[in-house]
C-alpha positions in Angstrom: -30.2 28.6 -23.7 -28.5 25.4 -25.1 -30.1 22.3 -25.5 -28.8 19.1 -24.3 -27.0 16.2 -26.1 -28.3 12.9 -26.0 -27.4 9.5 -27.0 -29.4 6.6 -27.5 -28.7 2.6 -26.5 -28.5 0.6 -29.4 -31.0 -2.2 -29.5 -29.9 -5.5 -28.6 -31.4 -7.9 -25.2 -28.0 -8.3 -23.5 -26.4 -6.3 -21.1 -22.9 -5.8 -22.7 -24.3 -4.6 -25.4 -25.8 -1.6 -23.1 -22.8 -1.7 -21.2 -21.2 2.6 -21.6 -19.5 5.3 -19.8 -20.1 9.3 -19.8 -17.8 11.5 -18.2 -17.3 15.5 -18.0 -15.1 17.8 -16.9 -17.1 21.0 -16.2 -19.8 23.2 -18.0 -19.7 26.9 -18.2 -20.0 30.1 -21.1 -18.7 29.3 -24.6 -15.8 31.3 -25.7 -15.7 29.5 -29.5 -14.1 33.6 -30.4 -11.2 33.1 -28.0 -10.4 29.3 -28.3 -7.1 28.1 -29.7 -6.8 24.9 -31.9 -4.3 23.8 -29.7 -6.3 24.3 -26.8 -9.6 22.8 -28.2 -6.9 19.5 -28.7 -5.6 19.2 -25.4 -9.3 19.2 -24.1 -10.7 16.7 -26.5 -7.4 14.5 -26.0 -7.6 13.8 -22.5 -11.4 13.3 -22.4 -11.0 10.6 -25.5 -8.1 9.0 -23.6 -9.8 8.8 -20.4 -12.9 7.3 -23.0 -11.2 4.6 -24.0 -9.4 3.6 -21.5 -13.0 3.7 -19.6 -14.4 1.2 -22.8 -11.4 -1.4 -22.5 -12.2 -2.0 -19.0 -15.6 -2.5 -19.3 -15.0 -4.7 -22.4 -12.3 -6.7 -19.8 -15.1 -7.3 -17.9 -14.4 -4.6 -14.8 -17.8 -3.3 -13.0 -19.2 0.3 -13.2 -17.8 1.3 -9.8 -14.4 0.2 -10.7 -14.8 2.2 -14.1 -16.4 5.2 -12.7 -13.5 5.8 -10.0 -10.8 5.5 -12.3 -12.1 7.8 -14.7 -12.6 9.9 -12.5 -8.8 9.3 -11.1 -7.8 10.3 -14.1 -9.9 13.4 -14.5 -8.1 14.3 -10.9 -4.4 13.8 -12.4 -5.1 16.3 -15.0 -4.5 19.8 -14.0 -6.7 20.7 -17.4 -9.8 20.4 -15.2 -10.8 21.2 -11.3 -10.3 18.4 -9.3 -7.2 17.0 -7.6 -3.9 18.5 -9.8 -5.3 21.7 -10.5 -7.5 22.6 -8.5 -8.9 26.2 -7.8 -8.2 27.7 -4.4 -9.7 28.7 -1.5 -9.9 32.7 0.0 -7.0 32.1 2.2 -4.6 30.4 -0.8 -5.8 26.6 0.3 -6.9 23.8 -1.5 -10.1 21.8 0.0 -11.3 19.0 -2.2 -14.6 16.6 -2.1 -15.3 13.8 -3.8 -18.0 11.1 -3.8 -18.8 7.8 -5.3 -22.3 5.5 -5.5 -23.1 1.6 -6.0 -26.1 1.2 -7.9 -26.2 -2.1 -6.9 -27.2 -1.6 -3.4 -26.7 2.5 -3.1 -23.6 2.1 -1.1 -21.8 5.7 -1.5 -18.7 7.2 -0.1 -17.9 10.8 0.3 -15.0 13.1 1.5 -15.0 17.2 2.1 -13.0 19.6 2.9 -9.6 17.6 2.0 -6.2 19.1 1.6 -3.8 16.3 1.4 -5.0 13.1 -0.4 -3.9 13.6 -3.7 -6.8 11.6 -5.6 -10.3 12.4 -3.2 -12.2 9.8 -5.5 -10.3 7.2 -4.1 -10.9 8.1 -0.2 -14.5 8.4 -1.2 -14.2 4.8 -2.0 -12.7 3.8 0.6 -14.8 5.8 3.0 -17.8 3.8 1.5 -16.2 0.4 1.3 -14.4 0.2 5.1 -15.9 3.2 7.3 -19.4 2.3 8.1 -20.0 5.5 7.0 -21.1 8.0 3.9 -19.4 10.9 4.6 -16.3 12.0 6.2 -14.9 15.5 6.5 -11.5 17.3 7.0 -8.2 15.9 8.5 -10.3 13.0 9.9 -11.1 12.1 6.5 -7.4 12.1 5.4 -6.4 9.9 9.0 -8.6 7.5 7.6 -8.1 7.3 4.1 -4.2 7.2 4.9 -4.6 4.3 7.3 -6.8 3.1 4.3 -3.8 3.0 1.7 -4.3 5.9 0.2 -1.8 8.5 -1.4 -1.1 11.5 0.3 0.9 14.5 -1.1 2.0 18.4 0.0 -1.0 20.7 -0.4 1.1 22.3 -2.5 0.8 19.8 -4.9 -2.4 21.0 -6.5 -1.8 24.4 -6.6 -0.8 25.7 -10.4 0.1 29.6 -11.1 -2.8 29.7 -13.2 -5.4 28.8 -10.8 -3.4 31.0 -8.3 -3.7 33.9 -11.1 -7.3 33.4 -10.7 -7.6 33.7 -7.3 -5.8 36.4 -7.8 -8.0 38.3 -10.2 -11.3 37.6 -8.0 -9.8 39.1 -4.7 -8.4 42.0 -6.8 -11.7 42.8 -8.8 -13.6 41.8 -5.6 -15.4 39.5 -7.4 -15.9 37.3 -4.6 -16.5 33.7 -4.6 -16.3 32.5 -8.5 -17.4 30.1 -10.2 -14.5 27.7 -10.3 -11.9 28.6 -13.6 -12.5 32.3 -13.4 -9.9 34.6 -14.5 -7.9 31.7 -16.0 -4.4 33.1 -18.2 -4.7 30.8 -20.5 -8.5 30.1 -22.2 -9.8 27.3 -22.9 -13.4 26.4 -25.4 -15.3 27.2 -22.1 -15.4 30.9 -20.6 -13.2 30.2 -17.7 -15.3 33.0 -15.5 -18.5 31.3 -15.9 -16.9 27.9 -16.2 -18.2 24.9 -13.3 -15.2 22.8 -13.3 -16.6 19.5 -11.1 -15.7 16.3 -12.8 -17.5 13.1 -12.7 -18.2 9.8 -14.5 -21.1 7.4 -14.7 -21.3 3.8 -16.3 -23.2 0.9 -16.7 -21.8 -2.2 -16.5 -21.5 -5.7 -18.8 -23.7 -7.0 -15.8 -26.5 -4.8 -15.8 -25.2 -2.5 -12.9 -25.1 1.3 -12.7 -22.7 3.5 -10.6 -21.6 7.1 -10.7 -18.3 9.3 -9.3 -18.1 12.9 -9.0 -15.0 15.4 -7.7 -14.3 19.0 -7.1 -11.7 21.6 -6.0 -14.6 23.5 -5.5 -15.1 27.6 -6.0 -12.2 29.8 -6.6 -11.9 32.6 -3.5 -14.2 30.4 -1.5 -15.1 30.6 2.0 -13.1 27.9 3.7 -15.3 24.8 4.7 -17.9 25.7 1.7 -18.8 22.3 0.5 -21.1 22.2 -2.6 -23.3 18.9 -4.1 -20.6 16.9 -5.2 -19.7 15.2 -2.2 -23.7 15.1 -1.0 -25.2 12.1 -2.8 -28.4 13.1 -4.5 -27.8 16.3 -5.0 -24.4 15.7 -7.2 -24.2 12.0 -7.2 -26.4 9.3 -7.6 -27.0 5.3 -8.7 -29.3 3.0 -8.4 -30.2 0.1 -10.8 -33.2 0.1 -10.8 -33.5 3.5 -12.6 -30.5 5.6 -13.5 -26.6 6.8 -12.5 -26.5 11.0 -12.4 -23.2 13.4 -12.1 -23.8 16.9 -11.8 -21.7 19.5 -12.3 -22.8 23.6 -11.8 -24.2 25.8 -8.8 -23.6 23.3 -6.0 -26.1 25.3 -3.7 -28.4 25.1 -6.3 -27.7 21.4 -7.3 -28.4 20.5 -2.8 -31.2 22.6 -2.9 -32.6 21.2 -5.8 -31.5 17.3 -5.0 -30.9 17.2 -8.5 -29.1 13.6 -9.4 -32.0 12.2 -7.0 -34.3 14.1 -8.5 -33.2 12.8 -11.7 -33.9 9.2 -10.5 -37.2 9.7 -9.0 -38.9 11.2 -12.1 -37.2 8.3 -13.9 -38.4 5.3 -11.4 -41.4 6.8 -10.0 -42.7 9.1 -12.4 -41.9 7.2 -15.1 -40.4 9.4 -17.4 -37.7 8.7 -20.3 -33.8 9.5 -19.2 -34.5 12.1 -21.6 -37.2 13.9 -20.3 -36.6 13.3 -16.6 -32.7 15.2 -16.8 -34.7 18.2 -19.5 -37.4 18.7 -16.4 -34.5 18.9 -14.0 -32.2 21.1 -16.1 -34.7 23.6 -17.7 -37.8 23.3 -15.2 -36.4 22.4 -11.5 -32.9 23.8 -11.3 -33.8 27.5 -12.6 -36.4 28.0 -9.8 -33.4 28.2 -7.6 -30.6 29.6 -10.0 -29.3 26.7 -11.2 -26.9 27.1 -14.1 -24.9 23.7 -15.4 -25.0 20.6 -16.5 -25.6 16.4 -15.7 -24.6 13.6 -17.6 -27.0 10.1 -16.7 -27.2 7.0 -17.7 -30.3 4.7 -17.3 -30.4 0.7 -16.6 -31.1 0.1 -20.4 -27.7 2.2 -21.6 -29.9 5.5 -22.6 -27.2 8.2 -21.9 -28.0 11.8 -21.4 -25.5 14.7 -21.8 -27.3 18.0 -20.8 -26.8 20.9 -19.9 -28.0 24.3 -19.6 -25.3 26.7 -20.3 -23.8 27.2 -23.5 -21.4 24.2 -23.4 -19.7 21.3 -21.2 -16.9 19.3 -21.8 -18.5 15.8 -22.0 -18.3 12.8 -23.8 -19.2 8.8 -24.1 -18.2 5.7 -25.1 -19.4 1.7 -25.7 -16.5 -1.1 -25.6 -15.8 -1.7 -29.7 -16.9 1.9 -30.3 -14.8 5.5 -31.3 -15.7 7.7 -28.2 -18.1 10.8 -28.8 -16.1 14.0 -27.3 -17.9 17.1 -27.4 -17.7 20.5 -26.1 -20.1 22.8 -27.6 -23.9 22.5 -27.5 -24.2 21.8 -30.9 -22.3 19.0 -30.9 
């Protein structure tokens, strides 16, 4: 079992100087045997790009909820990963997408399910948290009102790619039945794309001392239609609050709920006083196992400690702080 990556704030009393962003784009099986340079590029590319990108923004000033929801926006428009363009499908050949987004500031959040039209879910989850009244919104009502809310839609053909449709293909032949996200993908990638959790999300902290997390999902490939996993839940794949940490989970979203792992996270951090460290290791190796829990989090605290753990063999991760080279990393022992 691997251990997780962690990164320390550097000292320093301000808050700019804590101010960072961690994102990831799905944990799963290494396959270091079967990887391709050229594959191994395209991964680390996009995360580093999304990285800084993330780092100039929070430089410029931008708060963490901004950052978070364009990172992950970006994760969404890039069919490398499962979320938005990309995305694996359903048992009968859909696409149903959830999202969600948290305000450490006052623990706003904003969360969609079940979507098969708006082409970046991240975006209605923000807007479901910013004009609804509401957390949580589900289904073609959740599209009415993110349309009416500015938000793009597209054909739900638009995520479908003949590689994900390759997979689903695979699982229903090999009766397999519901899989883990990239399984059966043509084309491999570092991770094992059968045993490969492909959510994406993003967590920052801000110039100004404030945390905030995002987190998006196409899902399990061959899928019951209307299964919804933890990453449009808050608290069980999403979580901020300033006053103790951000959390983005990615992994076995019945696990993750059952476990209310990002919350969980947060609660050994605030109340049981534990180091960033410690508290995601006692979720990851300790909590989530008693219910089959395989994948990974990434966190960061209110004094810009960032966690990147996980406990499968790798997870495509990585972190940056404005003025600083991001750290990309794939494989455990990175």
């Amino acid at each position: 079992m691997s251990l997780p990556t962690s990164l320390a704030a550097g000292a320093g009393p301000e808050s700019a100087a804590r101010a960072v962003l961690a994102i990831h784009g799905g944990a799963g099986t290494l396959r270091r045997a079967a990887m391709s340079a050229e594959a191994e590029a395209l991964y680390r590319k996009a995360l580093s790009l999304i990285l800084e990108d993330g780092a100039r923004r929070l430089e410029a000033g931008e708060n963490a909820l901004e950052v978070v929801v364009e990172a992950v926006r970006q994760l969404e428009e890039c069919e490398l990963f499962n979320a938005g363009k990309g995305a694996v499908y359903t048992a009968d050949e859909r696409h149903e997408l959830d999202a969600s987004v948290m305000d450490g500031r006052d623990r706003r959040a904003g969360a969609v399910a079940g979507v098969t039209r708006l082409r970046n879910p991240v975006l209605a989850a923000r807007e479901v948290m910013a004009h609804s009244g509401h957390v949580l919104m589900i289904g073609r009502a959740a599209e009415h009102f993110a349309l009416g809310q500015g938000v793009e839609m597209v054909a739900p053909e638009w995520f479908g790619t003949p590689q994900r449709l390759q997979q689903l293909r695979h699982a229903q032949e090999a009766a397999l039945g519901q899989v883990l996200d990239h399984d059966g993908q043509a084309a491999a990638g570092p991770l094992d794309e059968k045993t490969k959790f492909g959510t994406v999300g993003a967590v920052a902290l801000d110039a100004h001392g404030h945390l905030a997390a995002a987190t998006s999902t196409g899902g399990m490939t061959n899928k019951r239609p209307g299964r919804v996993g933890d990453s449009p839940i808050p608290g069980a794949g999403c979580y901020a609050d300033d006053r103790s940490v951000a959390v983005s989970c990615t992994g076995t979203g019945e696990s993750f709920i059952r476990a209310v792992a990002a919350h969980e996270v947060a609660a050994l951090v605030r109340i049981g006083g534990l180091s960033l460290e410690d508290a995601c290791r006692r979720v990851l190796f300790e909590e989530l196992p008693q219910v089959g829990g395989d994948g990974g989090l990434i966190a960061v605290d209110r004094h810009g400690h960032v966690h990147l753990g996980f406990n499968t063999e790798g997870m495509y991760r990585g972190s940056v702080r404005p003025g600083q080279a991001p750290f990309v990393g794939i494989y455990a022992n990175e």
